[in-house]
ZAMARGU-4260 file (C-alpha; in steps of 0.2 Angstrom, whole numbers, plus 5000, padded with zeros to 4 digits):
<rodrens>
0) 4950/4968/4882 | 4942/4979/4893 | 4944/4986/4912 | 4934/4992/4923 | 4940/5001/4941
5) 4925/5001/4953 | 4926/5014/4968 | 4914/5011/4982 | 4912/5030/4989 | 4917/5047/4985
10) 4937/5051/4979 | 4942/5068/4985 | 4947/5079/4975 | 4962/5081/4977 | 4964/5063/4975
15) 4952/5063/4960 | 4962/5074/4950 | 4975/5058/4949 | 4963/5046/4946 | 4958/5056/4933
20) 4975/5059/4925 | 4982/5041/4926 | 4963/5035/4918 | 4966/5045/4903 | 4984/5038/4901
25) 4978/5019/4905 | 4963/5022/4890 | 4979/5026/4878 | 4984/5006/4880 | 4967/4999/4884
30) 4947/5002/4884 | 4946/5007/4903 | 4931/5014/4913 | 4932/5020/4931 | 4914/5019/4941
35) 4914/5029/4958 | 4898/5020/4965 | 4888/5019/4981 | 4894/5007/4994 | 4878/5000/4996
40) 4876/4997/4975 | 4892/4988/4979 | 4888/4970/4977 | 4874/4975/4964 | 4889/4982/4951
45) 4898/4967/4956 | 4885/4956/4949 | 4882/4962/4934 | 4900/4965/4930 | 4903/4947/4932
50) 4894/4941/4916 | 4906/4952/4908 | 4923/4953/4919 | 4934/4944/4929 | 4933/4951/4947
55) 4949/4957/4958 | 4945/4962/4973 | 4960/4974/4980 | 4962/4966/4999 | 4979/4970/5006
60) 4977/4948/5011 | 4979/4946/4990 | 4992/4941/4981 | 5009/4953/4979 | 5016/4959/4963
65) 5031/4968/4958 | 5027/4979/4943 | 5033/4966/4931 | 5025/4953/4938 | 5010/4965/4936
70) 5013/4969/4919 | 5014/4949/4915 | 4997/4947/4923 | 4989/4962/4913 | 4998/4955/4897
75) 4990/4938/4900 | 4973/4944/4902 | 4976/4952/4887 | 4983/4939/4876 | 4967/4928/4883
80) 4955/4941/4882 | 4949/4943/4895 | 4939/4959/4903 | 4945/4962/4920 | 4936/4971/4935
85) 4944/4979/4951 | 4937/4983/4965 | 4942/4995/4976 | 4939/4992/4995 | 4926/5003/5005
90) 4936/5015/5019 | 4935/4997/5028 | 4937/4985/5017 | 4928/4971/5009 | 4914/4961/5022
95) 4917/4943/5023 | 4903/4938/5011 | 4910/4947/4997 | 4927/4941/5000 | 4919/4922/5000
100) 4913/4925/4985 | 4924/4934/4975 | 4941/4925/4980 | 4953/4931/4966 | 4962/4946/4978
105) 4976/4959/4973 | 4986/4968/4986 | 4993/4983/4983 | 5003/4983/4999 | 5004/4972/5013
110) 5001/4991/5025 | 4982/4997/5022 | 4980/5011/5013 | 4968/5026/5013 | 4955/5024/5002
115) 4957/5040/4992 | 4977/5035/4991 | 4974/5017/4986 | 4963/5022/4969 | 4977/5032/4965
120) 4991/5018/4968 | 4981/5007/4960 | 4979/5017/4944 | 4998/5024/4944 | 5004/5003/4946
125) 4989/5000/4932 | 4998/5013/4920 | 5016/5008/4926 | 5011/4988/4917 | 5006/4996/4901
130) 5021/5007/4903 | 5032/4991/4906 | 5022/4981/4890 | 5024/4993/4878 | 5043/4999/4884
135) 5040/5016/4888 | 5051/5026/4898 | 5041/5031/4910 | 5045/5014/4919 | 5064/5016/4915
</rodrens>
């Protein structure tokens, strides 16, 4: 299984630093890329990724988890192997044609979050599943 965490826009660095550290944990369970792209190549990435990947858009409308719901929904896309994609909202979120198209949503809260912020509590949730899966202690 493969995933993939597309970033429309710049991540600061402060922020990037993060992103950067919980990616290289996350790789240890799991062949993972993160793509910062453009905000207008946005729909363009989201296209080709879907020959490949199942989309999740991250919409604070999705659908909540806990962290072991999340971990269950990771482990099933992994017993099914499946390639997943998520999608980071721009600094205002997703337009309404994207969302028609793309209907599969995650929320990471029900509060929106600061772009910057939400890569990195997306990642640190991401690693927090594998964590959970494989019966690490950083979850404990």
């Amino acid at each position: 299984m493969k995933i993939l965490f597309l970033i429309p826009g710049k991540i600061s660095k402060e922020c990037k630093d993060l992103t950067q550290k919980y990616a290289k944990r996350i790789s240890f369970y799991s062949n993972f890329d993160i793509k910062e792209i453009k905000p207008a190549k946005l729909r363009e990435h989201l296209q080709k990724a879907k020959k490949q990947y199942k989309i999740f858009l991250l919409d604070e409308r999705g659908k909540e988890f806990t962290s072991y719901d999340f971990a269950d929904f990771i482990l099933k896309h992994i017993e099914n192997s499946q390639n997943i994609c998520f999608v980071l909202g721009e600094d205002y979120g997703f337009d309404d044609d994207l969302k028609q198209e793309f209907k599969d949503k995650i929320a990471l809260s029900k509060l929106t979050i600061q772009h910057d912020l939400a890569s990195v509590l997306f990642l640190e949730a991401l690693y927090r599943a594998f964590a959970i899966l494989s019966n690490s202690k950083y979850h404990k």
